[in-house]
C-alpha positions in Angstrom: 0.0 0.0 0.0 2.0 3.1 1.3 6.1 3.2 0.9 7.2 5.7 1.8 6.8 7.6 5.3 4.9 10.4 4.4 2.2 8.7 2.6 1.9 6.8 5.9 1.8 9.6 8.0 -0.9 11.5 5.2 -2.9 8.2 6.0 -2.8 8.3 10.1 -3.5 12.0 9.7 -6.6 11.5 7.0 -8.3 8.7 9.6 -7.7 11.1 12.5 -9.3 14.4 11.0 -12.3 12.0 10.0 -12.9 10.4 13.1 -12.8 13.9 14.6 -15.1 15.7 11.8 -17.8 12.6 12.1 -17.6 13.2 15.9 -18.6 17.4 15.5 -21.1 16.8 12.9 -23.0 14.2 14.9 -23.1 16.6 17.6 -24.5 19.1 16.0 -26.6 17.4 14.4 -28.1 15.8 17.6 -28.4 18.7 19.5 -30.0 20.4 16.7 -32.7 18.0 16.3 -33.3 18.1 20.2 -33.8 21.2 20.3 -36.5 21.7 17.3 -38.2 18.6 19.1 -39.1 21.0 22.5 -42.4 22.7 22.6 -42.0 25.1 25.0 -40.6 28.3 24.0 -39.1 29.4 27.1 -37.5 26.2 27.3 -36.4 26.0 23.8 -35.0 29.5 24.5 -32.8 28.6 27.4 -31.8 25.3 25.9 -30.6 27.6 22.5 -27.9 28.9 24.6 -26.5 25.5 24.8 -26.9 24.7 21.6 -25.3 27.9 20.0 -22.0 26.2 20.2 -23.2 23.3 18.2 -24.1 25.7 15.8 -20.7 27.3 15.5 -19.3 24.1 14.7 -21.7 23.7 12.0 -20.2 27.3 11.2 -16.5 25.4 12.0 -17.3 22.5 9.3 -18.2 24.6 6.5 -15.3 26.6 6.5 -13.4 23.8 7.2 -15.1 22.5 4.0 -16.9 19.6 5.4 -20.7 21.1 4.7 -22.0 23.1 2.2 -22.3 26.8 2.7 -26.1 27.2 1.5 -26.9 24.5 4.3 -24.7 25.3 7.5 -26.6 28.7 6.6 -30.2 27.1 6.4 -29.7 25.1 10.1 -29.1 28.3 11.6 -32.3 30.1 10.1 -34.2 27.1 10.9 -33.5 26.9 14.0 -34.4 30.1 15.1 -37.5 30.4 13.0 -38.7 27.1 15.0 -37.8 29.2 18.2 -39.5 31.6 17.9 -43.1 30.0 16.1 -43.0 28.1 19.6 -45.8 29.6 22.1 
């Protein structure tokens, strides 16, 4: 497969990021869902402020190049727009 050292280390490196990335985007993902599963406002408010970093990791992963700008974007509009139709 790989012969010489640096395509070995490019290899360790690749698995590494990608564990790491999978491990971000699931957790955003999750905590994103949570939230637009509450139905109390007030709640969904207070619980937002825990999810806001979530969010800037969605934010992280499309600079990073992971996810599409158009839909790191559309999370973040969603989720607020399902705040605040709560009553």
């Amino acid at each position: 497969m790989a012969n010489h050292d640096s395509s070995k280390k490019r290899i360790r490196q690749t698995a590494t990021r990608r564990l790491r990335n999978r491990y971000y985007a699931k957790t955003a993902r999750n905590a994103v869902r949570n939230l637009r599963k509450m139905t109390d406002k007030a709640a969904a408010e207070a619980r937002y402020s825990e999810v806001r970093p979530p969010c800037l990791q969605k934010d992280h992963l499309q600079e990073q190049g992971f996810q599409p700008e158009e839909q790191a974007g559309k999370a973040h509009c969603q989720t607020l727009s399902v705040i605040s139709q709560r009553s």
